[in-house]
C-alpha positions as CSV (number, residue, x, y, z in Angstrom):
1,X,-19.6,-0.4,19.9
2,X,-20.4,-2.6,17.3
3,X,-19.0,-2.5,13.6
4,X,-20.2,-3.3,10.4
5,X,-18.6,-3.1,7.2
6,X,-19.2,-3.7,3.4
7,X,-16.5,-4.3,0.5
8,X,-16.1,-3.1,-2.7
9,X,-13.3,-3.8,-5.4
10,X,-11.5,-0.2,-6.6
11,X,-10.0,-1.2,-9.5
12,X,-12.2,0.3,-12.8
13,X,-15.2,1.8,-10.1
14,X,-15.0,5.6,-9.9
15,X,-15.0,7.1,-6.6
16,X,-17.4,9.0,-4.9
17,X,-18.3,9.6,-1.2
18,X,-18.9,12.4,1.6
19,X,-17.4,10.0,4.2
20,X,-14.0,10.7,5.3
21,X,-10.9,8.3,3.8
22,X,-8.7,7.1,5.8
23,X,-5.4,4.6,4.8
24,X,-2.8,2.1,6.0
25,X,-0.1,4.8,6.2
26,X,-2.4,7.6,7.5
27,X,-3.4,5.5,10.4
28,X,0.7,5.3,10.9
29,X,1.6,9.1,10.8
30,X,-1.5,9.3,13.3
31,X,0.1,7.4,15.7
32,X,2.9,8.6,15.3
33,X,2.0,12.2,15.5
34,X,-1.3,13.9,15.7
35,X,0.2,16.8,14.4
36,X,2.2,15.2,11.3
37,X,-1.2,13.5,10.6
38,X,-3.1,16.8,10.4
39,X,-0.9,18.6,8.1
40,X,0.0,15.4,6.1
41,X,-3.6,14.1,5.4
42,X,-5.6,17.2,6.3
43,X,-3.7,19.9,4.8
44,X,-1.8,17.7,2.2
45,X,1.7,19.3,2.6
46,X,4.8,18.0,1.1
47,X,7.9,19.5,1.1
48,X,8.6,20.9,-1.9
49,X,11.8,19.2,-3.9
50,X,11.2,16.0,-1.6
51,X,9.8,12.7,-1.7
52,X,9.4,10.4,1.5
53,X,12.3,8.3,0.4
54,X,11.2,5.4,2.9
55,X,7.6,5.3,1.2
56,X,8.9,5.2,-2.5
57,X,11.3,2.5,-1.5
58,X,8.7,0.2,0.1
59,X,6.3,1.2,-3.1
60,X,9.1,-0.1,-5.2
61,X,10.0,-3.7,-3.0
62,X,6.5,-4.2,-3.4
63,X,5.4,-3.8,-6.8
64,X,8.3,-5.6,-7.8
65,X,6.8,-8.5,-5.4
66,X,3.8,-8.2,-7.2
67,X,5.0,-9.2,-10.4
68,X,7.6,-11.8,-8.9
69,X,4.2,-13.4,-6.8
70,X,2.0,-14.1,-10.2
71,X,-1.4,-16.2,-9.7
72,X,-0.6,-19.4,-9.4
73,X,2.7,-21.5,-9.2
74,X,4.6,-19.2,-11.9
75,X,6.8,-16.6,-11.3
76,X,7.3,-13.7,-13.1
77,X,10.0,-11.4,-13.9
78,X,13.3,-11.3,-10.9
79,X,12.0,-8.7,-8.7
80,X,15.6,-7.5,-9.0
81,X,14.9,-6.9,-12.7
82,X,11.4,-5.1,-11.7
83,X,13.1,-2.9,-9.0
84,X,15.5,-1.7,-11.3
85,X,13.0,-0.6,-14.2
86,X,10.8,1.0,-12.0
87,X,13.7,3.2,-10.5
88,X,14.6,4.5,-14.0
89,X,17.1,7.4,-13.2
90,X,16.1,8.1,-9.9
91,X,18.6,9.1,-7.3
92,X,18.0,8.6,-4.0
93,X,19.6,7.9,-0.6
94,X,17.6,6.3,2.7
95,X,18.0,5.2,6.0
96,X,19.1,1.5,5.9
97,X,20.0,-0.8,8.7
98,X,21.1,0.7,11.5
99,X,25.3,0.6,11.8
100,X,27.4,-2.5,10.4
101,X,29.4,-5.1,11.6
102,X,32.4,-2.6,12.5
103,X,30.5,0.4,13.5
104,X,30.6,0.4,17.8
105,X,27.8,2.7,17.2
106,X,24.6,0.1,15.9
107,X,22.1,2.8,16.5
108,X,23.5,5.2,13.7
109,X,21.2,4.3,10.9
110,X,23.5,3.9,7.8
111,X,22.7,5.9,4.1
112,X,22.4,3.5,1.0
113,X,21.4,4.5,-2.5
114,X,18.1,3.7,-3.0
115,X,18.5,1.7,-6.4
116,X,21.3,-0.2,-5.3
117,X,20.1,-1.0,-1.8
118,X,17.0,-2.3,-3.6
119,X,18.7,-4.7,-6.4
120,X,20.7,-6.3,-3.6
121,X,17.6,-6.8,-1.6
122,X,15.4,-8.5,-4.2
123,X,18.5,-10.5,-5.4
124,X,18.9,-11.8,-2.1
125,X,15.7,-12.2,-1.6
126,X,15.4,-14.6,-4.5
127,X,18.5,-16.1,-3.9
128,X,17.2,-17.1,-0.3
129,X,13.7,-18.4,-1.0
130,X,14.1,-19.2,-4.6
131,X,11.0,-19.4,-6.8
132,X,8.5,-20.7,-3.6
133,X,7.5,-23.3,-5.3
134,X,4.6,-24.3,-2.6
135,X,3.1,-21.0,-2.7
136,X,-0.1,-21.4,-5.0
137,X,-1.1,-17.5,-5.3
138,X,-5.0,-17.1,-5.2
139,X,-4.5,-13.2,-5.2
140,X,-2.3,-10.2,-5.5
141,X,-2.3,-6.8,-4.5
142,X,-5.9,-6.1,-3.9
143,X,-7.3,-3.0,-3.1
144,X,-10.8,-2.5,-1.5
145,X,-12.6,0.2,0.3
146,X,-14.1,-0.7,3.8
147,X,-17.3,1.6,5.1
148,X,-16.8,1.6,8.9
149,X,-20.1,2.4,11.1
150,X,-20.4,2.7,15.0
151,X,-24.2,2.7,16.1
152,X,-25.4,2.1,12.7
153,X,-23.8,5.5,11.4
154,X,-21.1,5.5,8.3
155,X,-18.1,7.7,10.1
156,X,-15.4,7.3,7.3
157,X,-13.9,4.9,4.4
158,X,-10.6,2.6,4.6
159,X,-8.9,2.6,1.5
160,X,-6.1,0.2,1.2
161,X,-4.0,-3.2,-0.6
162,X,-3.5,-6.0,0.4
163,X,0.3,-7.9,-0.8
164,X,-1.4,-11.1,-1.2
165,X,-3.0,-14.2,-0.5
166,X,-1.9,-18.0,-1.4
167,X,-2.5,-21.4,-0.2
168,X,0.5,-23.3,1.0
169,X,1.1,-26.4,-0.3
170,X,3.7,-27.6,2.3
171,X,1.6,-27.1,4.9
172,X,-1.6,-28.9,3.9
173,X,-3.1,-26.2,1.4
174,X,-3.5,-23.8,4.6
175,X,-4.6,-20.4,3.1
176,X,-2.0,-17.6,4.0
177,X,-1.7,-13.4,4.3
178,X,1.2,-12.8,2.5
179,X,2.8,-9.3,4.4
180,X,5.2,-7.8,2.9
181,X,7.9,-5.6,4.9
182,X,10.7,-3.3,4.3
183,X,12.5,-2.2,7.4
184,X,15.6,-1.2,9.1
185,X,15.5,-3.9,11.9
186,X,13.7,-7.7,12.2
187,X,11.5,-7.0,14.9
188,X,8.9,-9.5,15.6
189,X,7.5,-9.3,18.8
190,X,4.4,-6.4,18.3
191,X,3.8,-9.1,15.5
192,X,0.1,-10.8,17.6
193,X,-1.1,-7.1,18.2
194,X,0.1,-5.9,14.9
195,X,-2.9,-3.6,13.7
196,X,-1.8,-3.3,10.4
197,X,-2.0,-6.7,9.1
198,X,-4.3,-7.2,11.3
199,X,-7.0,-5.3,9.3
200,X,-6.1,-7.0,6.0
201,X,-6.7,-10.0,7.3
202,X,-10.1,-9.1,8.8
203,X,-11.1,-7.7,5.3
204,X,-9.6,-10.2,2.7
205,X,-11.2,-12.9,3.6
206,X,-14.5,-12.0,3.3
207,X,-13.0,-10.1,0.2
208,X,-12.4,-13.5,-1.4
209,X,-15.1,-15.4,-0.6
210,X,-17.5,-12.7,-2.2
211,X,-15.7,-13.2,-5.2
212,X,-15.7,-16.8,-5.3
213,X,-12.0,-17.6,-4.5
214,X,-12.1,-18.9,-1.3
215,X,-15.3,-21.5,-0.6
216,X,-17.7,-21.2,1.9
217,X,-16.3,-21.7,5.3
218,X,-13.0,-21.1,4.0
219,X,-10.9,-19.0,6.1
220,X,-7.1,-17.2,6.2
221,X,-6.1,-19.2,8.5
222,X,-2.5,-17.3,9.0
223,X,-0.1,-14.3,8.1
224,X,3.0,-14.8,6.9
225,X,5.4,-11.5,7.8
226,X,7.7,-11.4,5.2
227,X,10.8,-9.3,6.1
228,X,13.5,-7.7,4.1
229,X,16.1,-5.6,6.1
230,X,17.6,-2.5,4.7
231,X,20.7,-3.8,4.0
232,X,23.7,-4.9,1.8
233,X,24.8,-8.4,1.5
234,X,28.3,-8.9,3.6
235,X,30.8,-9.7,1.1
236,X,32.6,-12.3,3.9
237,X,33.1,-16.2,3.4
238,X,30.5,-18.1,5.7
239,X,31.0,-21.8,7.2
240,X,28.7,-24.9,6.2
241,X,26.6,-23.5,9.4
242,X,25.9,-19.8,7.4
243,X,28.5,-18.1,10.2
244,X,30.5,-15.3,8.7
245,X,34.5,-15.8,8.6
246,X,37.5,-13.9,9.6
247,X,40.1,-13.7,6.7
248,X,41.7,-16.3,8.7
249,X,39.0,-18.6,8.9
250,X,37.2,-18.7,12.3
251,X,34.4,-17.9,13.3
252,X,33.6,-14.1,13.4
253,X,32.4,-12.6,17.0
254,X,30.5,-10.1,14.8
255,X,28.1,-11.8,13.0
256,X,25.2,-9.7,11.4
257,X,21.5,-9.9,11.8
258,X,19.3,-11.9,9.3
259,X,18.5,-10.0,5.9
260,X,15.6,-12.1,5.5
261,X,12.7,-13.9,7.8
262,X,9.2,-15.3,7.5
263,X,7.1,-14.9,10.9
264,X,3.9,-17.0,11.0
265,X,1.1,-15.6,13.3
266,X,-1.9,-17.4,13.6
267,X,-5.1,-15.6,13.3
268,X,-8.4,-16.7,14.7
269,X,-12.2,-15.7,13.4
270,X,-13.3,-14.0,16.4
271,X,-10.4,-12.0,16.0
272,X,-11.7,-10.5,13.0
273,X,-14.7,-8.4,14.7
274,X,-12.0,-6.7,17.2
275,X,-9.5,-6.1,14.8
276,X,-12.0,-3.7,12.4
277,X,-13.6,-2.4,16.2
278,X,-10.2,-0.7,16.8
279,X,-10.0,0.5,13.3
280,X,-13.2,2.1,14.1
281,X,-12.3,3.2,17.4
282,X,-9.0,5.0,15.8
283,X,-11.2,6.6,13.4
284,X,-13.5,7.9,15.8
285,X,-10.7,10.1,17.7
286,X,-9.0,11.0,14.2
287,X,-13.0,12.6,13.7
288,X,-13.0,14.5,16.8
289,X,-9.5,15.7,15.9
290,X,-11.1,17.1,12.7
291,X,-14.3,18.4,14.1
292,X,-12.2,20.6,17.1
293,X,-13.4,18.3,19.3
294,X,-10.1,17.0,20.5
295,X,-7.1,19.5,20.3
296,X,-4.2,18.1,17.6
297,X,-1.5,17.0,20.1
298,X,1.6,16.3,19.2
299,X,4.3,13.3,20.4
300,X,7.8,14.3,20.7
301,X,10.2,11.6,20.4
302,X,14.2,11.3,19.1
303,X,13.0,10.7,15.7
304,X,11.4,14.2,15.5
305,X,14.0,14.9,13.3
306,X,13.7,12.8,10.6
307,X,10.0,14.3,9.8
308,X,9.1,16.2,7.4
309,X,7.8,19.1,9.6
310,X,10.0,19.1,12.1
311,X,11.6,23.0,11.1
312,X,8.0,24.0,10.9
313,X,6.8,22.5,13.9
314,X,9.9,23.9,15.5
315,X,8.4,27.4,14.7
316,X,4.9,26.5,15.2
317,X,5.7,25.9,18.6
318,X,7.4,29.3,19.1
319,X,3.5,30.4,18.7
320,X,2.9,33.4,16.1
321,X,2.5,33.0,12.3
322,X,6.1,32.5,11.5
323,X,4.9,29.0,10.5
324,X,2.9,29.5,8.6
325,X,5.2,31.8,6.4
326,X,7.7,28.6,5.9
327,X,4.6,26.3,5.2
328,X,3.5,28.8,2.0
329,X,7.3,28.9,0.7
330,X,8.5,25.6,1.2
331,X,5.4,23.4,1.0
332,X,2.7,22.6,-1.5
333,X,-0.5,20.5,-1.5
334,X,-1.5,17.3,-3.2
335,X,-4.1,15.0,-2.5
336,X,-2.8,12.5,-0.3
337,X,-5.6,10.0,-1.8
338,X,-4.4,10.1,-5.4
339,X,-3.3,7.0,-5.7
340,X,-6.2,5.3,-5.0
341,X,-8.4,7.8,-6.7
342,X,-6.0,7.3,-10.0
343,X,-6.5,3.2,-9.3
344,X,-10.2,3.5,-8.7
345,X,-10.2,5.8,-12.5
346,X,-11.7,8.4,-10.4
């Protein structure tokens, strides 16, 4: 089925619509799990006394990009500096990069604190790339709405941001997708399928030309995956090559992944329609899901445990209302669309 789609800029427009919302990170937990989806975004539980640690991490990295990436050629404040202000006094420990260099076990994900990890990141970060001086930035954290149809019929709204969008001046002015990610492990290969930045693409373009920042005809031509890994500096001497020494001076067999890497992926126009179709087509199941039209299923993999719901789910599988019990004491609800609804002043 075809799509169509219209735009509109949240920032200062209250909210209001009977159509469904649907985000970035709820089409994540979806695909993950049916079932974490359902009581995440349909029920709004969160655990009380918790925070997802990973999410307020990311949120963090990437405000602190934001004001780093300032329009233009200037930069603003070290993201380093940023990072650390926004933390305040928190305390919090997540799951970094899996193992380290002596570790014979590299699937054990290792615990950092959350402030720390972070400083060392964006100090890295900066220390790596410097100030980008060829990156003219045309735009910065954008959020929009998209209202996705299928045979002419509205069937739900996709509220998300963009990281931003800047013409690169090393490569002939090319206009680029900046995407911004945190993660555990550098792995680029899903990166010409990837959904995610995928759909910002497909929407900030014609985002920008509506409001007169990119000229007709003008197109994003690529997305630049910008990745930080989860993970501390090592302290050890490298060679003129970047290889990590011994104390004695050769070359160590155990040399660490990259903290840092920029993956281009070219995008093409036509592109563009398929990429919002499959939004659409996501959508579409996630409404039979809601309507009892499809059961909620669940998908049971060795990260089970790290979710949120996993004692719950444990019990909810054990049929009976036990479940429910432990979702009334240790849960509470919050709408999972506040942040957009506090952005949009609605």
């Amino acid at each position: 089925m075809g799509v169509a789609y219209a735009l509109t800029v949240l920032a200062g427009v209250a909210v209001s619509s009977d159509l469904v919302v649907v985000t970035t990170s709820e089409r994540s937990s979806f695909r993950r799990c049916p079932q974490q989806w359902y009581w995440r975004y349909r029920m709004g539980l969160i655990p009380k006394g918790e925070s997802p640690d990973a999410l307020w991490f990311g949120i963090g990295v990437h405000i602190a990009l934001a004001e780093w990436y300032k329009l233009g050629l200037k930069r603003g404040p070290h993201p380093a500096k940023t990072f650390a202000e926004w933390c305040g006094e928190e305390e919090r420990e997540i799951r970094a990069s899996y193992g380290d260099r002596d570790s014979e076990w590299y699937d054990e994900p290792k615990f950092e604190d959350a402030r720390d990890l972070g400083i060392a990141m964006l100090e890295g970060y900066v220390d790596e790339y410097g100030k980008d001086p060829t990156w003219d930035v045309i735009a910065i954290e954008q959020q929009f709405r998209i209202t996705l149809m299928r045979a002419g019929v509205p069937i739900a709204e996709f509220w998300s941001t963009f990281d931003g969008v800047y013409r690169d001046l090393a490569d002939r002015g090319k206009i680029k997708l900046m995407e911004h990610k945190t993660t555990r492990a550098i792995q680029p290969a899903y990166l010409a399928l990837d959904d995610q930045g995928g759909a910002y693409w497909a929407v900030a373009g014609y985002l920008l030309r509506k409001n007169g920042i990119l000229k007709p005809g003008e197109d994003i031509a690529e997305i630049t995956y910008n990745f930080l890994r989860k993970a501390q500096p090592d302290p050890r001497e490298r060679n003129a090559e970047g290889a990590y020494l011994n104390l004695d001076g050769s070359v160590s067999k155990k040399q660490p992944p990259p903290l840092f890497a920029r993956e281009p992926v070219e995008r093409h126009p036509a592109e563009q329609k398929r990429q919002l179709e499959r939004l659409s087509d996501e959508v579409a199941v996630m409404n039979a899901m809601r309507s009892g039209e499809l059961p909620i299923t669940k998908s049971t993999t060795k990260d089970c445990t790290f979710c949120e719901f996993f004692v719950m789910c444990q019990l909810h599988e054990r049929g009976g209302d036990k479940w429910q019990s432990l979702q009334r004491s240790e849960y509470y609800q919050r709408n999972p669309y506040d942040r957009y609804l506090k952005s949009a002043g609605g």
